[in-house]
C-alpha positions in Angstrom: 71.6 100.5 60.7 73.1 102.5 63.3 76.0 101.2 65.8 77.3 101.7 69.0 81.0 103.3 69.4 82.6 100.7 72.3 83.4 103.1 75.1 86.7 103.6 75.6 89.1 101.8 78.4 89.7 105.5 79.7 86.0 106.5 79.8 85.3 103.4 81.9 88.4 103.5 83.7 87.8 107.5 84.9 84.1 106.1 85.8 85.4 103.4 87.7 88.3 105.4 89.6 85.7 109.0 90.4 83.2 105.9 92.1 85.8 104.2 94.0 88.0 107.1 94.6 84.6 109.4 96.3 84.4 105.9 99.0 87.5 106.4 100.8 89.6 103.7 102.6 86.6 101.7 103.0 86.2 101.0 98.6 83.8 100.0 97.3 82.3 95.7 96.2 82.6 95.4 92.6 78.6 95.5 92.6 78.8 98.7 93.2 82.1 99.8 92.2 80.9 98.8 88.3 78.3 101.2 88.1 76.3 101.3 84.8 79.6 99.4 83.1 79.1 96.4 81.4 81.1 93.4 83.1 83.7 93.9 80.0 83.9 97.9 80.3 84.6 97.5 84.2 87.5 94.8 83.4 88.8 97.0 80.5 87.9 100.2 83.0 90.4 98.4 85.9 93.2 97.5 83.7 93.5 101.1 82.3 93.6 102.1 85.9 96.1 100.0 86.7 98.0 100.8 83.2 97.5 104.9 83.1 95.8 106.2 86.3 97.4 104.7 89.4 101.0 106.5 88.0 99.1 109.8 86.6 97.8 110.2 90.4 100.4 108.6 92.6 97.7 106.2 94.3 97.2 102.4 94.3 93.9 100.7 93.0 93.6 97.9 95.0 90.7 94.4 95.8 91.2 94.3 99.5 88.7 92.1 101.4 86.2 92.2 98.2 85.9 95.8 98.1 88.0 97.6 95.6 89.8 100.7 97.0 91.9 104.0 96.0 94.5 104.1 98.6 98.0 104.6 99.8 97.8 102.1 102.8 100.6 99.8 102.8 98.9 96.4 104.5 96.2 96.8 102.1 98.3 97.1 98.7 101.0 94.2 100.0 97.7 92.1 100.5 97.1 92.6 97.1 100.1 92.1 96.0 100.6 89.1 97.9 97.2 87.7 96.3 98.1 88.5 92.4 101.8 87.0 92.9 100.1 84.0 94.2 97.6 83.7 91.3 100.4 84.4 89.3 102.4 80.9 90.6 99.5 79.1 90.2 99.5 79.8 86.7 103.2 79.3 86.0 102.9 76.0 87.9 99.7 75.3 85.4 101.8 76.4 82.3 104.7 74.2 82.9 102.4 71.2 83.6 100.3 71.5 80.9 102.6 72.6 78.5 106.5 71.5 79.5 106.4 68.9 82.0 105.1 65.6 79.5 107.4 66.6 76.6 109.4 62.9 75.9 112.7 63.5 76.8 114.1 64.4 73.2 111.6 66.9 73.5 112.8 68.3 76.8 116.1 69.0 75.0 115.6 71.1 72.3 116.5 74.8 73.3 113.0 76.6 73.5 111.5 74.2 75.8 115.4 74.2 78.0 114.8 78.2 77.6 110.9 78.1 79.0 111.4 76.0 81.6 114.4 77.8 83.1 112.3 81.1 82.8 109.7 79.0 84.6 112.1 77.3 87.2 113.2 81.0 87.9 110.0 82.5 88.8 109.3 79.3 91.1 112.7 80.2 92.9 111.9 84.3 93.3 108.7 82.9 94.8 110.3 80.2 97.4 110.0 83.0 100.2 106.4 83.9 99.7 105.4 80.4 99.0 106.5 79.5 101.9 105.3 82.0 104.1 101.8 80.7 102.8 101.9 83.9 100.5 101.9 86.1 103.6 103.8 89.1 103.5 104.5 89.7 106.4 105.2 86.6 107.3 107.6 86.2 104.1 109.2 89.9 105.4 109.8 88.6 108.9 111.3 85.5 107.4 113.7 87.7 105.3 114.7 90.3 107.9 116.3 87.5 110.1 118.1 85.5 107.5 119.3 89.3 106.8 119.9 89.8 110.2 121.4 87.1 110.9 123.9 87.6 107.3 124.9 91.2 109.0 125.6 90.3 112.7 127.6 87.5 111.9 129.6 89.9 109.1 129.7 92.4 111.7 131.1 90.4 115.0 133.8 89.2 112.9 135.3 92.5 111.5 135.3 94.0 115.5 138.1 93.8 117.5 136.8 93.5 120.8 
C-alpha cells in the first residue's frame, strides 16, 4: 500500500505567495489564490506565510475586500488588521461568556479564574478605542490624535510664558 507524503506548510505556502505575489495590488479571491491546494494545504499554506515569509521578504499578506494580496499599502494592511483584532474581541468576549462569566461566586474567587478574567478584562480595555470607533482605524486614529492633541497643547500653554 503506498501513501501520500502531506505537503509541507512551506511547499503550499511558496505556492500560495508566487500566485498571489505575480497579481499585484489588485490580489487575488481565494478561488483563485488556492490554486491546485487542498482547502487544508491553502490554510496551512497562509499561516506559514504569515509565520516565515511576510518577515523573510519584508511584505504583508493581506484579505482586503475578499481578494488576498502581497502588498506594502498601508489602508489595506490596517484594514486587515482592524478586521482580525475585531474577530479577535469577539472571541475573547465568547471565551469569558462561555467559560468565566457563570462560574458561582466561590468559583469566581479562586486565583486562575481572578487571573483569566483580568487577562480577559485587559484585552477588552486595549480594545475600547477601536471598539468604539466601530473597529475603524482611522476613525480610532483620529480619535487618538486629538485626545493626544489635546494632552500636549494643554501641557504646552501652561509651561510658556507669554
Amino acid at each position: 500500500m503506498t501513501t501520500t507524503r502531506r505537503q509541507a506548510a512551506h511547499d503550499s505556502g511558496e505556492d500560495i505567495w508566487g500566485r498571489v505575489a505575480k497579481a499585484g495590488e489588485d490580489g487575488l479571491p481565494p478561488e483563485r489564490a488556492i490554486g491546485r491546494n487542498t482547502r487544508s494545504q491553502f490554510e496551512r499554506g497562509k499561516t506559514w506565510i504569515r509565520d516565515v515569509k511576510c518577515a523573510a521578504e519584508k511584505k504583508s499578506f493581506v484579505r482586503y475586500r475578499g481578494h488576498y494580496a502581497v502588498t506594502l499599502d498601508p489602508d489595506k494592511c490596517t484594514a486587515y488588521a482592524a478586521e482580525r483584532l475585531q474577530s479577535l474581541y469577539r472571541q475573547a468576549v465568547r471565551i469569558y461568556k462561555s467559560s468565566l462569566k457563570e462560574l458561582p461566586p466561590e468559583s469566581q474567587e479562586l486565583l486562575t479564574v481572578t487571573l483569566l478574567t483580568k487577562q480577559l478584562q485587559s484585552i477588552f480595555d486595549a480594545m475600547d478605542i477601536l471598539k468604539a470607533a466601530g473597529f475603524s482605524p482611522e476613525t480610532a486614529a483620529a480619535k487618538a490624535g486629538a485626545t493626544t492633541s489635546a494632552k500636549r497643547s494643554s501641557a504646552s500653554s501652561r509651561g510658556r510664558k507669554t
